[in-house]
C-alpha positions as CSV (number, residue, x, y, z in Angstrom):
1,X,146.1,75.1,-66.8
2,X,143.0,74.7,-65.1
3,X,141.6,71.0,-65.1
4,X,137.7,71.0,-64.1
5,X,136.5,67.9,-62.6
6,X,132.7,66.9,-63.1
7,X,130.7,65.6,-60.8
8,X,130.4,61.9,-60.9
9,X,126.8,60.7,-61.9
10,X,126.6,57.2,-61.9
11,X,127.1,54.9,-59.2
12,X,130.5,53.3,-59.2
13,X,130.7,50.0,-60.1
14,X,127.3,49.3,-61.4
15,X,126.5,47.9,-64.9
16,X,124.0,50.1,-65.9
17,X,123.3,47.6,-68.4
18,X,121.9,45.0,-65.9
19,X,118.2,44.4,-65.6
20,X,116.5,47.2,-63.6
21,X,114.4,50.1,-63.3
22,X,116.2,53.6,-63.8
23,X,114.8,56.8,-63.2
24,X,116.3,59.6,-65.4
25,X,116.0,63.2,-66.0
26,X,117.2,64.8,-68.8
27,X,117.4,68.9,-69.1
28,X,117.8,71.2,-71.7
29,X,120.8,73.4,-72.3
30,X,121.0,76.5,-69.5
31,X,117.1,74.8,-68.5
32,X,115.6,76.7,-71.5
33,X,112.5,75.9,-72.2
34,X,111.8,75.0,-75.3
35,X,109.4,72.0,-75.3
36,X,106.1,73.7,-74.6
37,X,103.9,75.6,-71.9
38,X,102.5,74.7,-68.3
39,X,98.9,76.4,-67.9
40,X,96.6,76.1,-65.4
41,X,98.8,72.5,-64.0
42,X,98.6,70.9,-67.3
43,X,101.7,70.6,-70.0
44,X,101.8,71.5,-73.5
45,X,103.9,70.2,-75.9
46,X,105.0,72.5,-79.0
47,X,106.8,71.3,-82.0
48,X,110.0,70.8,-80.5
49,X,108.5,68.9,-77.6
50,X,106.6,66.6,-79.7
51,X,109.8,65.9,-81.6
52,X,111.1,64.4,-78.2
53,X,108.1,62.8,-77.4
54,X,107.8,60.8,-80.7
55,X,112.3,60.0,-79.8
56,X,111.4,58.9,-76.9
57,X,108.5,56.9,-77.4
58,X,110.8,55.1,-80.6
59,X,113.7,54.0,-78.1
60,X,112.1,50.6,-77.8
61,X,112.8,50.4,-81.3
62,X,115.9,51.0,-81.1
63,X,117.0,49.2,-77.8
64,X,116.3,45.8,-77.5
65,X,115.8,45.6,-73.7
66,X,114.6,48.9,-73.3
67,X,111.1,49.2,-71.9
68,X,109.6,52.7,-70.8
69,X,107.2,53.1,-67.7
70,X,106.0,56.4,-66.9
71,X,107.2,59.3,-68.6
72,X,106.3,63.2,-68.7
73,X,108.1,66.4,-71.2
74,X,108.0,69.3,-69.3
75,X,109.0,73.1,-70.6
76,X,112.8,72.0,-70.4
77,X,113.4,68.6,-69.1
78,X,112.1,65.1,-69.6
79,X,111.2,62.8,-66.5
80,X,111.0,59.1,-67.0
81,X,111.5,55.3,-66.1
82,X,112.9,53.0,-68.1
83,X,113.6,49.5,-67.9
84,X,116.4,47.6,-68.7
85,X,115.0,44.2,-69.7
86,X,117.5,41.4,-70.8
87,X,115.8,38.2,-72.1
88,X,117.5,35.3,-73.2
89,X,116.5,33.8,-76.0
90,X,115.8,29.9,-76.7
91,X,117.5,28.4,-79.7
92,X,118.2,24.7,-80.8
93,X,118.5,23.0,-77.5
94,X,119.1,25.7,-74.7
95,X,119.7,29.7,-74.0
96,X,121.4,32.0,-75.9
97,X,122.1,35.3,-74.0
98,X,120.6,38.4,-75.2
99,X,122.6,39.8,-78.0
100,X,123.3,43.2,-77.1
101,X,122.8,44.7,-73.8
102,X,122.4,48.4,-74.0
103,X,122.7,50.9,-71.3
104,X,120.9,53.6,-69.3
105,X,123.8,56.2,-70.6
106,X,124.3,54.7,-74.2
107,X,120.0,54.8,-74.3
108,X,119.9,58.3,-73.1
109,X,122.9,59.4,-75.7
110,X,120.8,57.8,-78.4
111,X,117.6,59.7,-77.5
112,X,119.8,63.1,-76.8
113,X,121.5,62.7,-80.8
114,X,117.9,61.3,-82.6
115,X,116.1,63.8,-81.2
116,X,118.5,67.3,-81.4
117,X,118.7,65.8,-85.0
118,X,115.5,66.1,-85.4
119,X,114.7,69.6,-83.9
120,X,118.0,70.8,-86.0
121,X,116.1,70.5,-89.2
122,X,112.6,71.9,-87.6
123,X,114.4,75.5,-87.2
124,X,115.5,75.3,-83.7
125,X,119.9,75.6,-84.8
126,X,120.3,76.7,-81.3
127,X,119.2,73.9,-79.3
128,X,121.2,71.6,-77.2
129,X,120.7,68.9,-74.3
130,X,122.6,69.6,-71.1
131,X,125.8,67.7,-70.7
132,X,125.1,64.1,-69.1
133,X,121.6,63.5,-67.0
134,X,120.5,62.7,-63.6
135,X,119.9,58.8,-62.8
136,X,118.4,57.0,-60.4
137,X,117.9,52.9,-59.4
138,X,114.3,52.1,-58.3
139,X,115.6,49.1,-56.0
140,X,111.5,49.1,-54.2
141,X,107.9,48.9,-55.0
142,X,107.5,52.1,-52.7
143,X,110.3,54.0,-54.7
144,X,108.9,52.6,-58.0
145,X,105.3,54.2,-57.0
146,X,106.6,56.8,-55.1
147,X,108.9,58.0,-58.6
148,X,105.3,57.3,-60.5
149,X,103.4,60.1,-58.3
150,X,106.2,62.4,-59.0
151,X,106.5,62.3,-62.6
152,X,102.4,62.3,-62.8
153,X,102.5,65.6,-60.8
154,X,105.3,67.4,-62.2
155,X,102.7,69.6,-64.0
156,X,100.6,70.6,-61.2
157,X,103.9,71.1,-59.3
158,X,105.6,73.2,-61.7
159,X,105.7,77.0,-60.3
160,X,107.6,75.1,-57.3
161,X,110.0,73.0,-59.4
162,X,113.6,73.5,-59.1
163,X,113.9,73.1,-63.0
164,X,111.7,76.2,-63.5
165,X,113.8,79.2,-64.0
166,X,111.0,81.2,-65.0
Protein backbone atom coordinates (compact mmCIF):
# COMPACT_ATOMS: atom_id res chain seq x y z
CA UNK A 1 0.00 0.00 0.00
CA UNK A 2 0.87 3.23 -1.03
CA UNK A 3 0.84 6.06 1.76
CA UNK A 4 0.85 9.64 0.12
CA UNK A 5 2.25 12.32 2.25
CA UNK A 6 0.84 16.02 1.83
CA UNK A 7 2.69 18.81 1.85
CA UNK A 8 2.79 20.51 5.16
CA UNK A 9 1.04 24.02 5.03
CA UNK A 10 1.23 25.58 8.15
CA UNK A 11 4.22 26.70 9.94
CA UNK A 12 5.19 24.23 12.70
CA UNK A 13 4.69 25.22 15.90
CA UNK A 14 2.62 28.32 15.53
CA UNK A 15 -0.80 28.91 17.14
CA UNK A 16 -2.59 30.04 14.39
CA UNK A 17 -4.99 31.14 16.84
CA UNK A 18 -2.70 33.99 18.22
CA UNK A 19 -3.32 37.60 17.35
CA UNK A 20 -2.07 38.33 13.80
CA UNK A 21 -2.59 39.13 10.29
CA UNK A 22 -2.97 35.98 7.86
CA UNK A 23 -2.97 36.05 4.31
CA UNK A 24 -5.01 33.16 2.78
CA UNK A 25 -5.96 31.79 -0.47
CA UNK A 26 -8.45 29.51 -0.97
CA UNK A 27 -9.01 27.58 -4.66
CA UNK A 28 -11.64 25.77 -6.08
CA UNK A 29 -11.62 22.18 -6.84
CA UNK A 30 -9.13 21.29 -10.11
CA UNK A 31 -9.08 25.60 -10.17
CA UNK A 32 -12.49 25.58 -11.90
CA UNK A 33 -13.93 28.56 -12.20
CA UNK A 34 -17.02 28.91 -11.16
CA UNK A 35 -17.35 32.27 -9.35
CA UNK A 36 -17.68 34.65 -12.18
CA UNK A 37 -15.83 36.42 -15.22
CA UNK A 38 -12.62 38.78 -15.57
CA UNK A 39 -13.34 41.29 -18.52
CA UNK A 40 -11.51 44.00 -19.57
CA UNK A 41 -9.24 43.77 -15.69
CA UNK A 42 -12.30 43.97 -13.79
CA UNK A 43 -14.08 40.71 -11.87
CA UNK A 44 -17.51 39.62 -12.02
CA UNK A 45 -19.21 37.74 -9.55
CA UNK A 46 -22.04 35.26 -10.73
CA UNK A 47 -24.40 33.52 -8.38
CA UNK A 48 -22.10 31.16 -7.01
CA UNK A 49 -19.49 33.82 -6.40
CA UNK A 50 -21.85 36.07 -4.60
CA UNK A 51 -22.80 33.11 -2.41
CA UNK A 52 -19.00 33.22 -1.26
CA UNK A 53 -18.94 36.73 -1.03
CA UNK A 54 -22.01 37.10 1.29
CA UNK A 55 -19.84 33.65 3.53
CA UNK A 56 -17.22 35.50 3.70
CA UNK A 57 -18.25 38.72 4.52
CA UNK A 58 -20.67 36.76 7.56
CA UNK A 59 -17.39 35.09 9.23
CA UNK A 60 -17.23 37.96 11.71
CA UNK A 61 -20.36 36.72 12.70
CA UNK A 62 -19.45 33.78 13.28
CA UNK A 63 -15.79 34.18 14.77
CA UNK A 64 -15.45 36.26 17.48
CA UNK A 65 -11.87 37.55 16.86
CA UNK A 66 -12.07 37.32 13.29
CA UNK A 67 -11.65 40.62 11.49
CA UNK A 68 -11.31 40.80 7.59
CA UNK A 69 -8.95 43.45 5.73
CA UNK A 70 -8.76 43.27 2.13
CA UNK A 71 -10.39 40.71 0.19
CA UNK A 72 -11.07 39.89 -3.60
CA UNK A 73 -13.28 36.55 -5.40
CA UNK A 74 -11.71 35.76 -8.40
CA UNK A 75 -12.98 33.10 -11.28
CA UNK A 76 -11.77 30.19 -8.88
CA UNK A 77 -10.03 31.35 -5.81
CA UNK A 78 -10.54 33.75 -3.03
CA UNK A 79 -7.61 36.17 -1.90
CA UNK A 80 -7.80 37.71 1.58
CA UNK A 81 -6.52 39.04 5.04
CA UNK A 82 -7.91 38.26 7.98
CA UNK A 83 -7.21 39.10 11.38
CA UNK A 84 -7.07 37.25 14.33
CA UNK A 85 -8.12 39.67 17.11
CA UNK A 86 -8.24 38.32 20.72
CA UNK A 87 -9.64 40.89 23.28
CA UNK A 88 -10.02 40.37 26.77
CA UNK A 89 -12.88 41.27 28.28
CA UNK A 90 -13.40 43.28 31.71
CA UNK A 91 -15.71 41.79 34.20
CA UNK A 92 -16.23 42.45 38.02
CA UNK A 93 -12.87 43.50 39.12
CA UNK A 94 -10.28 42.46 36.31
CA UNK A 95 -9.76 40.47 32.83
CA UNK A 96 -11.38 37.65 31.69
CA UNK A 97 -9.67 36.05 28.66
CA UNK A 98 -11.47 35.84 25.42
CA UNK A 99 -13.80 33.00 25.43
CA UNK A 100 -12.96 31.18 22.44
CA UNK A 101 -10.06 31.67 20.24
CA UNK A 102 -10.69 30.50 16.75
CA UNK A 103 -8.21 29.73 14.19
CA UNK A 104 -6.98 30.60 10.63
CA UNK A 105 -7.71 26.81 9.61
CA UNK A 106 -10.97 26.19 11.85
CA UNK A 107 -12.11 29.93 10.17
CA UNK A 108 -11.31 28.91 6.68
CA UNK A 109 -13.14 25.25 7.29
CA UNK A 110 -16.18 27.16 8.43
CA UNK A 111 -16.23 29.48 5.40
CA UNK A 112 -15.37 26.28 2.99
CA UNK A 113 -18.73 24.14 4.71
CA UNK A 114 -21.27 27.50 4.91
CA UNK A 115 -20.55 28.35 1.72
CA UNK A 116 -20.42 24.79 -0.46
CA UNK A 117 -23.74 24.54 1.53
CA UNK A 118 -25.02 27.16 0.19
CA UNK A 119 -24.05 26.73 -3.59
CA UNK A 120 -25.27 22.92 -3.01
CA UNK A 121 -28.88 24.10 -2.90
CA UNK A 122 -28.38 26.93 -5.75
CA UNK A 123 -27.79 23.94 -8.42
CA UNK A 124 -24.12 23.78 -8.46
CA UNK A 125 -24.09 19.45 -6.94
CA UNK A 126 -20.67 19.41 -8.37
CA UNK A 127 -18.86 21.96 -6.61
CA UNK A 128 -16.12 21.51 -4.19
CA UNK A 129 -13.20 23.60 -2.44
CA UNK A 130 -9.72 22.27 -2.89
CA UNK A 131 -8.31 20.33 -0.08
CA UNK A 132 -6.66 22.69 2.67
CA UNK A 133 -5.44 26.49 1.45
CA UNK A 134 -2.46 28.51 1.16
CA UNK A 135 -1.47 30.80 4.39
CA UNK A 136 0.61 33.30 5.02
CA UNK A 137 1.84 35.61 8.33
CA UNK A 138 2.05 39.36 7.58
CA UNK A 139 4.82 39.91 10.38
CA UNK A 140 5.53 43.92 8.52
CA UNK A 141 3.77 47.00 7.48
CA UNK A 142 5.65 46.53 4.00
CA UNK A 143 4.26 42.87 3.74
CA UNK A 144 0.86 44.08 5.04
CA UNK A 145 0.73 46.84 2.05
CA UNK A 146 2.72 44.95 -0.17
CA UNK A 147 -0.18 41.75 0.19
CA UNK A 148 -2.92 44.81 -0.11
CA UNK A 149 -1.47 45.89 -3.79
CA UNK A 150 -1.64 42.27 -4.66
CA UNK A 151 -5.03 41.39 -3.84
CA UNK A 152 -6.31 44.95 -5.30
CA UNK A 153 -4.60 43.98 -8.65
CA UNK A 154 -5.43 40.36 -9.01
CA UNK A 155 -8.02 41.44 -11.67
CA UNK A 156 -5.87 43.50 -13.87
CA UNK A 157 -3.31 40.74 -13.40
CA UNK A 158 -5.39 37.89 -14.30
CA UNK A 159 -4.25 36.59 -17.94
CA UNK A 160 -0.78 36.24 -16.02
CA UNK A 161 -1.97 34.58 -12.85
CA UNK A 162 -0.81 31.17 -12.07
CA UNK A 163 -4.40 30.28 -10.82
CA UNK A 164 -5.77 30.91 -14.39
CA UNK A 165 -5.93 27.64 -16.29
CA UNK A 166 -7.78 29.22 -18.98
Amino acid sequence: MVIKHRKQNRLKGFDYSKNGYYFVTICTNKRRCEFGTVKNEIMTLNHYGKIVEKCYEDLINHYSNCVLDEFIIMPNHIHGIIIIQNINQHVGNGLKPFPTKYSISEMIRGLKTFSSRRIHESGLISFKWQKSFYDHIIRTEYSLYSIRQYIRDNPINWNEDRNNLG
